[in-house]
C-alpha positions, 0 to 999 in steps of 0.5 A, spaced: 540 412 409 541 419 407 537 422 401 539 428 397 535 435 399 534 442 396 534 447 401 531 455 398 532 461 402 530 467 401 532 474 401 530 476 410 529 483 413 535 484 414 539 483 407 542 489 405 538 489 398 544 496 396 550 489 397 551 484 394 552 477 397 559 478 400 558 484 403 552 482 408 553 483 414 556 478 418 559 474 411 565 472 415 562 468 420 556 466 415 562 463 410 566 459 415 559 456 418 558 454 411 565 452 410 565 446 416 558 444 413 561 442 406 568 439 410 563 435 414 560 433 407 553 436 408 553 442 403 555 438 396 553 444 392 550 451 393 550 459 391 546 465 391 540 466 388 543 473 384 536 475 382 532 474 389 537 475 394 536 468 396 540 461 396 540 455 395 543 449 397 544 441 394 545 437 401 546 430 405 542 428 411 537 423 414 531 427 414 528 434 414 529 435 420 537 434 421 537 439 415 533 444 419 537 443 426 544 444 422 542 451 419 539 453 424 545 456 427 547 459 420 549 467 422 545 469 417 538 465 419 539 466 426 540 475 424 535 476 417 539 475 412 536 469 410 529 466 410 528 458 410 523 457 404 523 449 403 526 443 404 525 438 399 527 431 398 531 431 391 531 424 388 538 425 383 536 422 376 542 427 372 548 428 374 553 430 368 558 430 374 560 424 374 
């Protein structure tokens, strides 16, 4: 049965603190990356931290490790640009969303 996770990342060596998030180096490759994980529906929501130059993700997975394997290849973890912080196990007790 899949849980619900909350994944933080960091601002990594290569960010480029002058830019804003769309302006970081490989950005197409990093949406696209994004994009199919949301299609898959792993990614449920996410978005930068605008202060700290981090991210945070709400995603879908077995366990912590299938959410370490499916980031694993995102262009920004694999070049810098972000730094896995945590993964942490989320139980959902507020949703207004529904």
């Amino acid at each position: 049965m899949q849980s619900t996770f909350v994944v933080i990342s960091s601002a990594g060596p290569n960010r480029d603190k002058s830019s804003n998030t769309r302006g970081q180096p490989l950005w197409n490759e990093h949406a696209a990356f994004i994009d199919q994980l949301v299609a898959e529906g792993f990614i449920l929501m996410g978005g930068p931290l605008v202060d700290e130059g981090g991210a945070m993700l709400i995603v879908n997975a077995d366990d912590e490790n299938e959410v370490r394997e499916k980031l694993r290849e995102d262009p920004w973890y694999t070049h810098g640009i972000l730094k896995l912080e945590s993964v942490k196990r989320w139980q959902v007790f507020i949703d207004a969303q529904k």
